[in-house]
C-alpha positions in Angstrom: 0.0 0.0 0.0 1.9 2.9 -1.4 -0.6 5.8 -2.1 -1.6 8.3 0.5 -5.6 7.5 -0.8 -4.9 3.9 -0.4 -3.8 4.8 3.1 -7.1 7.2 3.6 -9.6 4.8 2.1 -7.6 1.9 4.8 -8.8 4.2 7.5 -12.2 5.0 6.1 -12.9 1.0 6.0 -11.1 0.5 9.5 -13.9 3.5 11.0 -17.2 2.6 8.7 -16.7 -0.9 7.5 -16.2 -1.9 3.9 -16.9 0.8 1.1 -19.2 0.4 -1.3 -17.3 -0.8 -4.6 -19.0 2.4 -6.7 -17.7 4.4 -3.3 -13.8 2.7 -3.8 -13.8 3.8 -7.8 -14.9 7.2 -7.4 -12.0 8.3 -5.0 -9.7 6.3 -7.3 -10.7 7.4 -10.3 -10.8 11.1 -9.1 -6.8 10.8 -7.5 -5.9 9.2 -10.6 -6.8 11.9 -13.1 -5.1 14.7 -11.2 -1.9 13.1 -11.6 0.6 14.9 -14.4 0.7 11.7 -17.0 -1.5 9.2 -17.6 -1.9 9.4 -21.4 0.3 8.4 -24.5 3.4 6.5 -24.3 4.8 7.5 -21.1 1.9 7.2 -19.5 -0.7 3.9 -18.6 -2.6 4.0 -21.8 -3.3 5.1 -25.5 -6.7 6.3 -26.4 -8.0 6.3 -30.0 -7.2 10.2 -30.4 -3.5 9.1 -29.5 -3.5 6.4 -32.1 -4.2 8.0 -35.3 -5.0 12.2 -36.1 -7.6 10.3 -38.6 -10.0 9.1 -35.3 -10.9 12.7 -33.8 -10.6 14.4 -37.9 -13.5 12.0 -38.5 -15.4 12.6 -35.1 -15.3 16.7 -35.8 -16.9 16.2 -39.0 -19.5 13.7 -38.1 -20.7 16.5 -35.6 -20.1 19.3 -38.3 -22.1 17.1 -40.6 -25.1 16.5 -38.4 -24.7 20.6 -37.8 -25.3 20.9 -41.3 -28.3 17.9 -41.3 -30.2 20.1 -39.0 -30.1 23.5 -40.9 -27.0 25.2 -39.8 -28.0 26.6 -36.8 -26.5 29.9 -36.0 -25.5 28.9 -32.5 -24.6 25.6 -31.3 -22.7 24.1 -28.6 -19.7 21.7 -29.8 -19.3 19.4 -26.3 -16.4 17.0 -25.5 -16.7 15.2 -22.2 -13.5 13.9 -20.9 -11.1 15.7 -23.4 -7.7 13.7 -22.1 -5.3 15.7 -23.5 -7.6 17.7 -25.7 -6.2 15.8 -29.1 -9.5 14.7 -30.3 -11.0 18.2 -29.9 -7.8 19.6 -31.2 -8.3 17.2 -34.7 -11.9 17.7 -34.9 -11.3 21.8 -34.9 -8.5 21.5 -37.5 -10.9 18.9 -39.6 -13.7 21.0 -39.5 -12.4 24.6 -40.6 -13.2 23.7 -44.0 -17.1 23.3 -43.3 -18.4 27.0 -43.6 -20.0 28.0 -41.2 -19.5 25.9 -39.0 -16.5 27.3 -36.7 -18.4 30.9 -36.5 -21.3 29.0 -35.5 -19.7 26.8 -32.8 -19.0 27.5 -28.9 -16.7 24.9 -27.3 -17.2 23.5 -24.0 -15.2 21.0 -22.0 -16.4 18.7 -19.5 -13.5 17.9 -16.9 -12.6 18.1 -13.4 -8.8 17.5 -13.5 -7.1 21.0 -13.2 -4.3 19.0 -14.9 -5.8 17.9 -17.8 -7.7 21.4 -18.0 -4.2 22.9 -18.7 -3.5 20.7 -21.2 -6.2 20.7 -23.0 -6.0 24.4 -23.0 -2.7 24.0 -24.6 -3.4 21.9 -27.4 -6.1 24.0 -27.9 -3.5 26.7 -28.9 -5.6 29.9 -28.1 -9.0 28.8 -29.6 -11.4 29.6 -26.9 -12.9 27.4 -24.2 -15.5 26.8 -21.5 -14.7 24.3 -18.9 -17.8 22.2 -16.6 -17.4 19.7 -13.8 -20.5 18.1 -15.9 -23.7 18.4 -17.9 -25.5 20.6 -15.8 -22.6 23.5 -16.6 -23.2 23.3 -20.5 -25.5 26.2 -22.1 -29.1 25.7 -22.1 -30.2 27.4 -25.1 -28.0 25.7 -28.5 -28.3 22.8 -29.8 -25.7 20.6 -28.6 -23.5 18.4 -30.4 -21.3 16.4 -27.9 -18.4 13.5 -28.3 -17.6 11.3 -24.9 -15.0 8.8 -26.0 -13.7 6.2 -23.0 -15.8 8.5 -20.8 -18.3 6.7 -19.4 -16.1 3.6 -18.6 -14.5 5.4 -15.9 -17.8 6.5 -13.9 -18.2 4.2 -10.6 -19.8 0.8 -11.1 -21.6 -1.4 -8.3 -21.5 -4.9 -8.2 -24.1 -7.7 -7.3 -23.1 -10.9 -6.7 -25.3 -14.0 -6.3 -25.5 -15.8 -3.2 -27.9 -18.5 -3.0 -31.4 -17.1 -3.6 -30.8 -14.0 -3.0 -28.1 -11.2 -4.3 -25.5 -9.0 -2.2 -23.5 -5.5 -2.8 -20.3 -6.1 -3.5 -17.9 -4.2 -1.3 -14.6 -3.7 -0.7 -12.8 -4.3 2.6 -9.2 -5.3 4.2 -7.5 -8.4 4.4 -3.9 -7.8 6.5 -2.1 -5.4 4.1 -4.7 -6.1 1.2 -8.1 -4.1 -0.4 -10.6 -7.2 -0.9 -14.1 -7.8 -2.6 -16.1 -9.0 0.1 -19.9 -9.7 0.3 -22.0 -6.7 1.4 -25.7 -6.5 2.7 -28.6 -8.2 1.2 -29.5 -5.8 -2.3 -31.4 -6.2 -5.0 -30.1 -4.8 -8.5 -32.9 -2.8 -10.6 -35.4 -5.3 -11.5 -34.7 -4.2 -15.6 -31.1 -5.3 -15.5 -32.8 -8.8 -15.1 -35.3 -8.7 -17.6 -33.8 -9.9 -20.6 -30.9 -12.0 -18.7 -31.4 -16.0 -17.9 -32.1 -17.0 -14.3 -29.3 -16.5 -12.2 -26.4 -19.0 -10.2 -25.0 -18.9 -7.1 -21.4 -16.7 -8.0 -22.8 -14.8 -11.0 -21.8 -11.0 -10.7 -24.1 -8.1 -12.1 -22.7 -4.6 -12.7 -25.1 -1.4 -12.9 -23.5 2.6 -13.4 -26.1 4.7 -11.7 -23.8 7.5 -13.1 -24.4 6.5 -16.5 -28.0 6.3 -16.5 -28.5 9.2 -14.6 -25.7 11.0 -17.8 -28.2 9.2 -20.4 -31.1 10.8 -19.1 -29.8 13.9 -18.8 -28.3 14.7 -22.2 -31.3 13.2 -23.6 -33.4 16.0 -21.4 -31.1 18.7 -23.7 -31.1 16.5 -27.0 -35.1 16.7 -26.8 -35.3 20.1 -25.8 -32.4 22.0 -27.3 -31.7 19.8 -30.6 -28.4 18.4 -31.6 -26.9 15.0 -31.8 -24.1 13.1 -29.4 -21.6 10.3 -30.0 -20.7 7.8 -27.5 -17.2 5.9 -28.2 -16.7 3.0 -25.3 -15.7 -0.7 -24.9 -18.3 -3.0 -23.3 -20.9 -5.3 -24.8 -24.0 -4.7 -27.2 -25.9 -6.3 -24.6 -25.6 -6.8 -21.2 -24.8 -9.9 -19.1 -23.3 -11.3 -16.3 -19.8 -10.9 -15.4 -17.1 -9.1 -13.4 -15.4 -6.1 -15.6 -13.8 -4.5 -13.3 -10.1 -3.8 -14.6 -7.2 -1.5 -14.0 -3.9 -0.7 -16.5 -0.9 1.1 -15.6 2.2 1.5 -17.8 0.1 -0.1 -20.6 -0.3 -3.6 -18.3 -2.9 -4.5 -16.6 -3.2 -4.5 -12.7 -5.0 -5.5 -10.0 -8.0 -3.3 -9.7 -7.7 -2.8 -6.2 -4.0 -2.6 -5.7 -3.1 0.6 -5.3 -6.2 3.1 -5.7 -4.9 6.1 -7.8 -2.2 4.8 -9.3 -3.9 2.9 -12.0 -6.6 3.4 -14.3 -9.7 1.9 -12.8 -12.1 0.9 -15.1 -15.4 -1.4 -16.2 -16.9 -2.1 -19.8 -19.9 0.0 -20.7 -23.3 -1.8 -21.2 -24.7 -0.6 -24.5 -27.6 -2.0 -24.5 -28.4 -0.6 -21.2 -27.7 3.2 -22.4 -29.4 3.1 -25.5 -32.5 1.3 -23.3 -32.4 4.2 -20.9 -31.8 7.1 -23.6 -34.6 5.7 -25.6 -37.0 5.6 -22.3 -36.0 9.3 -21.6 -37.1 10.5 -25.5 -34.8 10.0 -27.7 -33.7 8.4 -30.4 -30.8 5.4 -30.7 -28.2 4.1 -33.6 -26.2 1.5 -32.9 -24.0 0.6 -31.2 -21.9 -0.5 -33.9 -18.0 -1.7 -33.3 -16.1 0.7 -33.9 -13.8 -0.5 -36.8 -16.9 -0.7 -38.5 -18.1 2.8 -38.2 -14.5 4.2 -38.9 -14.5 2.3 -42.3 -18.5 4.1 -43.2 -16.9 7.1 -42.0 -14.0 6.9 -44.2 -10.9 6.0 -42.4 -9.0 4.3 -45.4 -9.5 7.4 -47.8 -8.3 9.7 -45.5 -5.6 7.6 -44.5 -5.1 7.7 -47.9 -4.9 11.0 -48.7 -2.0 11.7 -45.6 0.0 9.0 -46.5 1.0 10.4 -50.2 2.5 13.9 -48.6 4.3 11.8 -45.5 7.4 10.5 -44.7 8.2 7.1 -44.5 7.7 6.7 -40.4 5.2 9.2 -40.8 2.9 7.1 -43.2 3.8 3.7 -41.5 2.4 5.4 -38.1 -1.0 6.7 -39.8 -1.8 3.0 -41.8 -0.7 1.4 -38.3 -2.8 3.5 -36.6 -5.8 2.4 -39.1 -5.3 -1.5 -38.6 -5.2 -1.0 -34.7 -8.1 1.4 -34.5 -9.8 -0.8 -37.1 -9.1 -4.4 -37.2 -7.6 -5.5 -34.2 -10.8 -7.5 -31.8 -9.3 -5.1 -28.9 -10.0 -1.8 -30.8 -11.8 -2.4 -33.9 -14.5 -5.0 -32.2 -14.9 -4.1 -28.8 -14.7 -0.5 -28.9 -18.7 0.8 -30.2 -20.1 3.5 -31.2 -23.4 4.6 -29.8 -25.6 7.9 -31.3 -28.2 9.8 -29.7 -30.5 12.1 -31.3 -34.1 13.6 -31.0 -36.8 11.3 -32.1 -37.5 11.8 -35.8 -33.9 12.2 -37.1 -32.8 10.2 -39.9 -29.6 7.8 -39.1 -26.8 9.6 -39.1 -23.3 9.4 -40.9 -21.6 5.9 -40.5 -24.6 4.1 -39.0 
C-alpha cells in the first residue's frame, strides 16, 4: 500500500466498515486523473485520439455534418466530455475549418474536473477559446448541442451484485492484513430491468449497474429533446448486457489488479450498451447503434483519409498513420470491442456511418 488514498480509504474501512465498490472507484478514479501523465506512451494507456489524427478528424466532422443535417444553426454548442489531453477536440477543430459556417457558429465547451488535464487541453487547444464544466449541468441551455464522450463513461463508478444463494448481495470492498478485498455486502437487490432480458441466475454470477451512467443518459437526452443536436458515444463493453465481473485496471500499458493501489492505475469497467441506448430511448430520444467501432470508422472513411495523408508523409510518418488504421480498425481489442453509440431527438434520420 503505497498511495496516501490507499492509506485514507484503509482508514475510512477500519472506522465505517467496507466501502461500497462504486464508493472505492470514485475516489480512485478522481486521485488518478489529477496526476501529471497518464496518457500516451509515457503514461498507462493510449486512447484512440493518440493512435491516429484520422479518429478525432472524423469525429469533428461527423458533428459538423449533423450541424449541417439540422439546418446550420447559427448557435450551437460543440461538447467533449473527458477531453484527455484535448487531441480529439484539437483534430476535430483542424478537420472542420473547411465546413463554412460551421467554426463561426460553434461554442466549445469542455467537460473535466482535472485542473491538470484542464491545462492541457488548453494547450493543445493553442488559443482557440474554451468553456470548462465539472458536468452536464454546466453546459448552455439554449443551442443545440453536439457532444463527443469517447472512453468516458467507462471510468464513472460501477456497483457490483453478486449471487448468493437465492438471493443477491452489494459487493464491497474491505481489508484483508495489508490487502483491499471484494467481500460480500448487505442483502441488495439490483434494478429489477437489468434482469429482464438475462437468464435466471447462479450462485457466483456478478451483475454490474452505473447509476452515473443512466442518470448522464437521461440527462443529455433531457437537452437533445429540448435543445436539438446530436451526441456520440465511443466506449468498450458489450451490445448487450450480461453477467460478469469487468472490473479492470492498466498502468504502464499492463494491466493491474484493480484494487491494488487506488490512484495509481486506471480503474475501469466495460460500458453496457444496450443498457444506455435502453435508458436514452425511455428518456425520448432516439438510438443508432451501437456499432463496433472498426466498423463505423471504415463508413466514415478511415482508409480514404488515411489515404490522402500517406502520399504527402514521410516514410515513419505514413507507416504510423496506416498502423494507426489497422489497430483502430481491425484489431478484436480496438476495432470490435470498442462501439459506437448515437443519440438524437426522435425523428432524425440515421446519421453518418450508422
Amino acid at each position: 500500500m503505497s498511495t496516501a488514498l490507499a492509506a485514507e480509504l484503509a482508514t475510512r474501512i477500519a472506522t465505517e466498515g467496507p466501502l461500497p465498490l462504486d464508493a472505492f472507484m470514485a475516489a480512485a478514479v478522481s486521485a488518478y486523473y489529477r496526476r501529471e501523465q497518464v496518457f500516451g506512451a509515457g503514461g498507462d494507456f493510449v486512447t484512440a485520439p493518440e493512435v491516429s489524427q484520422v479518429f478525432g478528424e472524423l469525429v469533428g466532422l461527423w458533428c459538423a455534418v449533423r450541424w449541417l443535417d439540422d439546418g446550420r444553426p447559427a448557435r450551437a454548442v460543440l461538447a467533449e466530455c473527458g477531453p484527455g489531453r484535448g487531441t480529439l477536440i484539437a483534430d476535430a477543430l483542424r478537420a472542420t475549418r473547411t465546413v463554412p459556417g460551421f467554426h463561426d457558429a460553434i461554442e466549445l465547451h469542455l467537460i473535466e474536473t482535472s485542473p491538470t488535464l484542464r491545462k492541457l487541453q488548453a494547450e493543445a487547444l493553442q488559443g482557440t477559446p474554451a468553456q470548462w464544466h465539472d458536468d452536464l449541468a454546466g453546459l448552455p441551455g439554449d443551442a443545440p448541442i453536439y457532444l463527443v464522450a469517447n472512453e468516458f463513461l467507462d471510468a464513472l463508478p460501477v456497483r457490483q451484485f453478486v449471487r448468493r444463494g437465492d438471493a443477491w448481495r452489494e459487493r464491497r470492498v474491505g481489508r484483508k492484513g495489508d490487502a483491499f478485498v471484494l467481500v460480500d455486502g448487505p442483502d441488495a437487490a439490483p434494478p429489477p430491468d437489468l434482469l429482464a432480458d438475462l437468464p435466471a441466475p447462479i450462485d457466483g454470477d456478478v451483475l454490474e449497474h452505473r447509476p452515473a451512467a443512466d442518470a448522464f443518459a437521461r440527462d443529455l437526452a433531457a437537452r437533445l429533446r429540448a435543445q436539438g443536436g446530436a451526441a456520440l458515444i465511443v466506449d468498450y463493453g458489450p451490445a448487450r448486457g450480461d453477467y460478469g465481473d469487468s472490473l479492470q485496471a492498466v498502468a504502464k500499458h499492463a494491466y493491474a489488479a484493480p484494487l491494488a493501489e487506488p490512484g495509481s492505475a486506471d480503474l475501469t469497467a466495460h460500458l453496457d450498451f444496450g443498457r444506455l441506448a435502453s435508458v436514452a430511448r425511455a428518456a425520448g430520444v432516439a438510438t443508432f447503434g451501437p456499432a463496433h467501432q472498426g466498423h463505423w470508422l471504415l463508413a466514415m472513411g478511415i482508409r480514404e483519409r488515411t489515404a490522402q495523408l500517406v502520399v504527402n508523409a514521410t516514410p515513419t510518418q505514413a507507416a504510423a498513420l496506416l498502423s494507426g488504421t489497422s489497430r483502430l480498425c481491425e484489431t478484436p481489442a480496438m476495432g470490435r470491442l470498442f462501439k459506437v453509440l448515437a443519440l438524437l431527438p426522435e425523428g432524425a434520420k440515421a446519421p453518418a456511418g450508422f
